[in-house]
N, C-alpha and C positions, 0 to 999 in steps of 0.2 A: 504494500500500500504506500508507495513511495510517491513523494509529491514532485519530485524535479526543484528540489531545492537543495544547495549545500546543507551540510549538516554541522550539527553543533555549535548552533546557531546560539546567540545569547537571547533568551526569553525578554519582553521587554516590561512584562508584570510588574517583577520585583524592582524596579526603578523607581525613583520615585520621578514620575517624568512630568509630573504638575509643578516639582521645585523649581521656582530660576523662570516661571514662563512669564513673557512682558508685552502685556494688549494694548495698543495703541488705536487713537482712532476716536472720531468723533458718535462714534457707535456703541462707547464702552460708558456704562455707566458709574462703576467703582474703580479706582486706583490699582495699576498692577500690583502694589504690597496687598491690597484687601482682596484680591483674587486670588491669591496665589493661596490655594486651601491648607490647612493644616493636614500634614500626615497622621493621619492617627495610626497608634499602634494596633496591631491583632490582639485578640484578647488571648488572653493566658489558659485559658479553656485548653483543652486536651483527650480529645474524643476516644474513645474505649474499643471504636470502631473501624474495622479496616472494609474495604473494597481490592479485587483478586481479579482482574483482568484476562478474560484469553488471549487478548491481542494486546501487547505490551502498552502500557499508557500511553510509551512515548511516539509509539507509530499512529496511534487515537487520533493525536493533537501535535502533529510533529509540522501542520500545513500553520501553524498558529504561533511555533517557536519563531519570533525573529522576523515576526512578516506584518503587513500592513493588516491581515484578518485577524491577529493577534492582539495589536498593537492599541490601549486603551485612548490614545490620541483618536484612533477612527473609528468610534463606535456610533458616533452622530451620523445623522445625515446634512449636517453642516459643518463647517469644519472648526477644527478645534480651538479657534484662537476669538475664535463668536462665541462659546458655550457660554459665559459669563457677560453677556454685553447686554445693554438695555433692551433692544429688540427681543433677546429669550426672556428676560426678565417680565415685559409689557405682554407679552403675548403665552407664553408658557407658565410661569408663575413659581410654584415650589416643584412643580414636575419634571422641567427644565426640558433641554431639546428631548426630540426623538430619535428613535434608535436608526440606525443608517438600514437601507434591504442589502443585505450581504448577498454577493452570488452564488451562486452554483457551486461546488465544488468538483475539480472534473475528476472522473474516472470514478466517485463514490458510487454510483447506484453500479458498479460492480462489484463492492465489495458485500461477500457476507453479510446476512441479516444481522447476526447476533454484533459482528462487527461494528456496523451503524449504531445500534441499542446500545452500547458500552458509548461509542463515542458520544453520544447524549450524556451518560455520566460524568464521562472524563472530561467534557467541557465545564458542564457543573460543577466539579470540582476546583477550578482554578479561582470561582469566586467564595467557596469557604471560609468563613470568618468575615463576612461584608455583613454590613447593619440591614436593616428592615427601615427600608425607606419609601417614602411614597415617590420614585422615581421612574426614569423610561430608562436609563442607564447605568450599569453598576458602578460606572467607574466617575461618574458628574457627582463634586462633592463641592458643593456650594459655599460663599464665604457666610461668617454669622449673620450680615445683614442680610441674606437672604430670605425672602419667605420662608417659609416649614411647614408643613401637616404633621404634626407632633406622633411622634412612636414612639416604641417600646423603648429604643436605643436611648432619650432622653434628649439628642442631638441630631443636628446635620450631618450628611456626611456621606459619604460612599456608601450606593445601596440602591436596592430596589427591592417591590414589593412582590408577595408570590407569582402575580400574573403573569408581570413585567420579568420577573427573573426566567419563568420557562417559555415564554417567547423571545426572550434575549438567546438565552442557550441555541433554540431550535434556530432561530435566523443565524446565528454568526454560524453553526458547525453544520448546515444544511443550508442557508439561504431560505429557509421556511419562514413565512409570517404571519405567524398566529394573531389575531387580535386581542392586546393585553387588560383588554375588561375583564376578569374573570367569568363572568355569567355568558360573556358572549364566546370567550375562549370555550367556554365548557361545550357548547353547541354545535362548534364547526365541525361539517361534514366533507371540510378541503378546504384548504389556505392559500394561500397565496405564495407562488415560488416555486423551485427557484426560477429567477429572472420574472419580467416584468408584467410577461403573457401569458405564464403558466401556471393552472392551479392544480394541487398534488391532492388527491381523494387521503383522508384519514379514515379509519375503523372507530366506531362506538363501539364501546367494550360493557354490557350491561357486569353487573358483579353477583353473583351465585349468593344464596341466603349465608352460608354457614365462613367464618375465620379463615379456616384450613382450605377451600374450594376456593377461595377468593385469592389466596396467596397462589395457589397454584392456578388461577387463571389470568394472573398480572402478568406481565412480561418486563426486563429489563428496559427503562427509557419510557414507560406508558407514563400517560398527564392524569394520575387519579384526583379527580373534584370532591369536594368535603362541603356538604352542606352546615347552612348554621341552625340556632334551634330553631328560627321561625321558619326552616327550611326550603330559604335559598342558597343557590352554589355559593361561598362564600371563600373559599381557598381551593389550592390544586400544589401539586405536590410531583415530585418526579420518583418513579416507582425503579429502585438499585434493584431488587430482586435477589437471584440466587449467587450473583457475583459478590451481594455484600456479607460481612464476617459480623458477626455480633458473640460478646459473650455470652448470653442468654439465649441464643439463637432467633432472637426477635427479628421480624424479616426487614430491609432497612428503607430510606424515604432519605430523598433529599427537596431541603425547602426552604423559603424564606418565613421567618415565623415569630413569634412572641417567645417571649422566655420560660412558659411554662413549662415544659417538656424534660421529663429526668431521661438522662441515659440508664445503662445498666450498671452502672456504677452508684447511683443513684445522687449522683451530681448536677446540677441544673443546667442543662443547654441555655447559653447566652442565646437572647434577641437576635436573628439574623439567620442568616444562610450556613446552614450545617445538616451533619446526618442525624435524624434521628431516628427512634422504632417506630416501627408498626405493631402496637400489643394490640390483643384482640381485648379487651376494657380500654381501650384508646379515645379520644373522640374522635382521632380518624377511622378508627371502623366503624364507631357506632355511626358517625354520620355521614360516609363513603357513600358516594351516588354512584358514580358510572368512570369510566377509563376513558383517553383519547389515543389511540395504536397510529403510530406510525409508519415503523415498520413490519408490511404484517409477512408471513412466512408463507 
């Protein structure tokens, strides 16, 4: 699954590539010192939980080491040196821009189903430890005078919210774009992508009454929805499946979420994007509606 790139590429994540940037221009609203966001650290948290790839992580996401589809500078659809200028400000508000439509990646729809299904995870992955924000972008981390929709997190900052977080994954590592309302996400019967013409058919996955049927009828990579008590769709969640490892052997989820949630440690999962279980006394089973399949077999 080789991309026709050199290899061993420098990832451009771990940088902090927001330090040092300088907006000029009668279009910027704030001072490039008051734009320039704070780095915040990762939190100290230390998950219990592993994920066990069949296809080496690094072939997954090796199109993302070092390249412009990786790269958190272009995740907009306008470019990065606007993200903080008074036009996103007047017109976007605390949501800030929108996500860019990622293309195609060529040669994937020959790879392996299970292939595809992992690299949904392994995308998800690179933003673990990101806050729970009402965002279109993981990586737009606002100065303090920014507007806010107050979260879990207590601040601003890098992050997005569940909807936006698994249509962010599906557009950058497919070019797929799901619409990120959650209620309307839950619905789609084909998205848009990839490229500008094309819409790709998704599977509704109904879910079987009993724990045990339900886990064995998820697949790696499925968009399971979670209604709330007045039951509407209210969150969605990216289904790890049999690749992930749990001490208790709880099957695992990846999601952007509130801080309720214990691991099996019995530790609190921070606010934010992390793995956590699927117990069958959960609220995600008790209040599991239906799946969205994209890769179907």
């Amino acid at each position: 699954m080789a991309f026709g790139h050199p290899k061993h590429l420098i990832a451009f994540r771990p940088l902090a590539l927001m330090a040092g940037l300088a907006i000029l221009g009668a279009d910027v609203c704030l001072s490039a010192q008051d734009i320039i966001p704070e780095e915040r650290e990762r939190s100290a948290y230390r998950t219990p939980y592993r994920i066990e790839f069949a296809t080496p992580r690094a072939e997954l996401v090796s199109d993302l080491e070092g390249t412009e589809r990786g790269d958190p500078r272009f995740e907009a659809e306008i470019p990065h040196d606007e993200w903080y200028s008074r036009r996103v400000l007047e017109h976007r508000g605390a949501w800030g821009p929108v996500a860019r439509a990622y293309p195609g990646v060529p040669g994937i729809e020959s790879w392996p189903v299970q292939a595809r299904r992992e690299r949904v995870v392994a995308i998800a992955m690179r933003f673990l430890g990101y806050g729970y924000q009402h965002h279109h972008l993981p990586d737009w981390s606002p100065p303090r005078e920014w507007p806010w929709k107050e979260t879990c997190v207590g601040h601003n900052g890098r992050g997005v919210d569940c909807s936006n977080f698994t249509g962010f994954v599906y557009n950058q590592g497919f070019g797929l774009r799901f619409n990120t309302e959650v209620e309307r996400q839950a619905e789609e019967r084909e998205v848009r992508g990839p490229g500008e013409s094309r819409m790709t058919p998704v599977q509704h996955v109904p879910l079987p009454e009993s724990y045990q049927d339900r886990i064995a009828a998820l697949r790696t990579g499925d968009l399971l929805f979670i209604r709330s008590d007045s039951g509407n769709i209210s969150h969605v969640v990216i289904w790890v499946g049999g690749i992930g490892q749990s001490p208790d052997g709880a099957p695992l989820i990846i999601d952007s979420h509130g801080g309720e949630v214990e691991d099996s440690n019995g530790a609190r999962i921070p606010c934010g994007i992390h793995i956590r279980p699927y117990r069958e006394k959960s609220w995600y089973n008790h209040s599991a509606s239906h799946a969205i399949r994209v890769f179907v077999e």
